[in-house]
C-alpha positions as semicolon CSV with decimal commas, in nm:
position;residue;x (nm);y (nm);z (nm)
1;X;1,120;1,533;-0,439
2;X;0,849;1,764;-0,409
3;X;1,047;2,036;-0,672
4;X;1,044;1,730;-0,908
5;X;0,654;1,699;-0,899
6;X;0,658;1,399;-0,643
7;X;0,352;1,423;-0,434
8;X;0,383;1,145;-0,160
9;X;0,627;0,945;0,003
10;X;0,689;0,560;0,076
11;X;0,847;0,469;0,353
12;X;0,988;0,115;0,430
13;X;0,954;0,172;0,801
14;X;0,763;0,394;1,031
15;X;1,006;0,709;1,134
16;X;0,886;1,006;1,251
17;X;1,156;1,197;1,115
18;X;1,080;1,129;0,748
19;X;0,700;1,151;0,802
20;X;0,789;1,526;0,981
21;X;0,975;1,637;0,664
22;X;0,695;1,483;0,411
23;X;0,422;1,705;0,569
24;X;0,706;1,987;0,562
25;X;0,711;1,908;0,230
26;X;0,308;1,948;0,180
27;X;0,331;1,595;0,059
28;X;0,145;1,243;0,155
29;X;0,360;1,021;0,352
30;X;0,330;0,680;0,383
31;X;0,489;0,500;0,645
32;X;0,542;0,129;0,635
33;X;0,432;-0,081;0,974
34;X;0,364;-0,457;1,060
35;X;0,220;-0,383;1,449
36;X;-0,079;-0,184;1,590
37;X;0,210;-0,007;1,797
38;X;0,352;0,143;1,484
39;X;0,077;0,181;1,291
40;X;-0,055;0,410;1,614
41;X;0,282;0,570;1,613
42;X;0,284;0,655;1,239
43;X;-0,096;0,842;1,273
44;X;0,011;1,019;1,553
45;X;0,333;1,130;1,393
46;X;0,105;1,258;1,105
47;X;0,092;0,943;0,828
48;X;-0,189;1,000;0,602
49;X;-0,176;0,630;0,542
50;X;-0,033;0,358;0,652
51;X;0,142;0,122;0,468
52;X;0,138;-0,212;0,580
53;X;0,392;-0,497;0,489
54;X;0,443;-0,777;0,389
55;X;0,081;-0,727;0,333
56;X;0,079;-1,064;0,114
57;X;0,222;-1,278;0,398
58;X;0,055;-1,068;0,684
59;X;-0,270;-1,176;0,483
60;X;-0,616;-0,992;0,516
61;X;-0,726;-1,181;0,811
62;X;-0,429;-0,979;0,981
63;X;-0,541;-0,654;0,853
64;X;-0,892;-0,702;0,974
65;X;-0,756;-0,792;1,311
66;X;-0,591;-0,488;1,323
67;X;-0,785;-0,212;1,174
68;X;-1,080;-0,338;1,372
69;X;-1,005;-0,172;1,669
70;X;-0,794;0,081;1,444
71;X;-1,069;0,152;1,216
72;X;-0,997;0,584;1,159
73;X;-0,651;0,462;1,000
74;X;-0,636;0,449;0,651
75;X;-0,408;0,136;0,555
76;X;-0,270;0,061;0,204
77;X;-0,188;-0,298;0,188
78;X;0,150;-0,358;0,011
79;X;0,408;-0,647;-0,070
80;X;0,257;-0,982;-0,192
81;X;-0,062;-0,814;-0,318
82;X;-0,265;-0,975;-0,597
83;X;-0,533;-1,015;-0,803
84;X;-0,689;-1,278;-0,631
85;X;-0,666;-1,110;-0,273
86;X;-0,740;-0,754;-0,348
87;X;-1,122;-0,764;-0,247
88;X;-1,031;-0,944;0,069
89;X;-0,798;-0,717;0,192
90;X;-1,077;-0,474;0,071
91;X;-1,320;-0,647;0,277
92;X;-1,051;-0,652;0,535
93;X;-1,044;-0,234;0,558
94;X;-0,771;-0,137;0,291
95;X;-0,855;0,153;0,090
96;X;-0,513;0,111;-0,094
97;X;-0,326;-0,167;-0,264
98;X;0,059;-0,140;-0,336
99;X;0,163;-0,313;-0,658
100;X;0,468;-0,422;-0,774
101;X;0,662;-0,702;-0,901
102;X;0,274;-0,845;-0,937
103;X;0,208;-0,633;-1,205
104;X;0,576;-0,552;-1,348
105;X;0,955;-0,710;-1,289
106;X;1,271;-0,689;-1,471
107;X;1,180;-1,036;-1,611
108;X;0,919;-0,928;-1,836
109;X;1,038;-0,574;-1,933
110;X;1,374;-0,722;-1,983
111;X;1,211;-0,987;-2,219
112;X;0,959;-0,726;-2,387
113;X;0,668;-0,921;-2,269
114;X;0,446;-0,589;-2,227
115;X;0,163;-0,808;-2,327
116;X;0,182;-0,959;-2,019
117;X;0,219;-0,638;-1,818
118;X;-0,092;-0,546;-1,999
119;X;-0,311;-0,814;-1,917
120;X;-0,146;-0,819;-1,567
121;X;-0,295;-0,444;-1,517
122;X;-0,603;-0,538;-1,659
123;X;-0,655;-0,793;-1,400
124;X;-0,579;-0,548;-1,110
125;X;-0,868;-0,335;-1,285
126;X;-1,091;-0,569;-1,283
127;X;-1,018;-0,733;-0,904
128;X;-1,024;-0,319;-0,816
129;X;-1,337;-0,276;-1,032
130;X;-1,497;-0,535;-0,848
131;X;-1,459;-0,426;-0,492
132;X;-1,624;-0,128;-0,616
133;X;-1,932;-0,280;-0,668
C-alpha cells in the first residue's frame, strides 16, 4: 500500500500483527476496538489512533467513559457518525471522525445524486467547523 502512496491503515479489529507491519511500513495504523482492554492493547502495540466502532451505537457518552481514564489515546470515532453527533463525540475526546455511508453510498452515486453528496459534506464541514470554535 505504501508503494501506491497509501499513508495509513484501517483496521476492523485490533491485531498486533497488522499494526507491526503498518509502522514497518512508516505508515499510520489504525486499529479498530470497542473495550478499554483493546484500545490499551492497540497503543501498546504501537496504534497511532484508535479507531473505535460502532462509534454511532457505542454513542459519545461511551467514549467519554472510556477515554477518561484513557485520556493520552487518540480515538477516531467511526461507524454511525453524523452530523448531528460530531461535536459530542468531540466533547466526548475524539480528535477524529470516520465517515462513510453518512456522507456517500451506492444509493446516491448509483442515482447521480452528487448534489446530495455535496450538501452532505458541507454539513460535516460545518458540524467539524463548529467544534472548532
Amino acid at each position: 500500500m505504501s508503494d501506491l502512496g497509501g499513508q495509513f491503515i484501517v483496521s476492523p479489529d485490533f491485531n498486533p500483527e497488522v499494526i507491526k507491519k503498518t509502522r514497518e511500513l512508516e505508515m499510520v495504523s489504525l486499529p479498530g476496538v470497542m473495550t478499554p482492554t483493546e484500545a490499551v492493547q492497540a497503543d501498546a502495540a504501537g496504534a497511532d489512533f484508535i479507531k473505535l466502532f460502532p462509534g454511532g451505537l457505542l454513542g459519545p457518552s461511551y467514549l467519554g467513559a472510556l477515554s477518561a481514564p484513557l485520556s493520552d489515546l487518540k480515538f477516531i470515532a467511526v461507524g454511525g457518525v453524523n452530523a448531528d453527533n460530531i461535536p459530542d463525540f468531540a466533547k466526548a475526546g475524539a480528535v477524529g471522525f470516520g465517515i462513510g455511508s453518512n456522507l456517500v453510498n451506492n444509493a446516491l452515486v448509483d442515482n447521480n445524486e452528487f448534489d446530495i453528496i455535496y450538501q452532505n459534506a458541507c454539513q460535516f464541514t460545518q458540524a467539524v467547523e463548529s467544534i472548532r470554535k
